[in-house]
C-alpha angles and dihedrals in degrees: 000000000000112000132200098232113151118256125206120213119187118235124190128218121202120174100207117163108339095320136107106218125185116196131175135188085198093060111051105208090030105140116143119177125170133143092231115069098217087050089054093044092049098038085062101069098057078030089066090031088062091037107056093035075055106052104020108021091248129149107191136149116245125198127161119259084224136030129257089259084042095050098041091045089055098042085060088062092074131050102271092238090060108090113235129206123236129173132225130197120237115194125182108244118239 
């Protein structure tokens, strides 16, 4: 029987020339540019959603582990070229 146990997928973050990119080797298809960084947070959860009814047939809810300050304080703790892992929550929708 399915459950609805939350599943954490790890998304990367790399500032590279102006743009905000998210990246995951759990998603396959997950690329997220924008020049603002809270577009770019915000455009990765119906990024994975899409991503995951179209290659694997999923519905699921996404929402980020951390928010967007909490996510942008700790990102300024490493050089903006170094990739950083995040996580995000999937959650099977009801």
């Amino acid at each position: 029987m399915p459950t609805n146990s939350p599943i954490t997928v790890k998304v990367s973050y790399r500032f590279v020339k102006g743009l905000h990119g998210f990246t995951s080797d759990d998603v396959y298809g997950l690329f997220v540019l924008d020049q603002d960084p809270e577009r770019a947070f915000h455009a990765v959860c119906p990024s994975i959603k899409e991503l995951l009814r179209l290659n694997l047939g999923m519905d699921v809810e996404v929402e980020p582990a951390v928010s967007l300050q909490e996510f942008l304080g700790a990102s300024k703790q490493v050089p903006q070229t170094v990739l950083s892992s995040r996580s995000f929550v999937l959650r099977a929708a009801a």
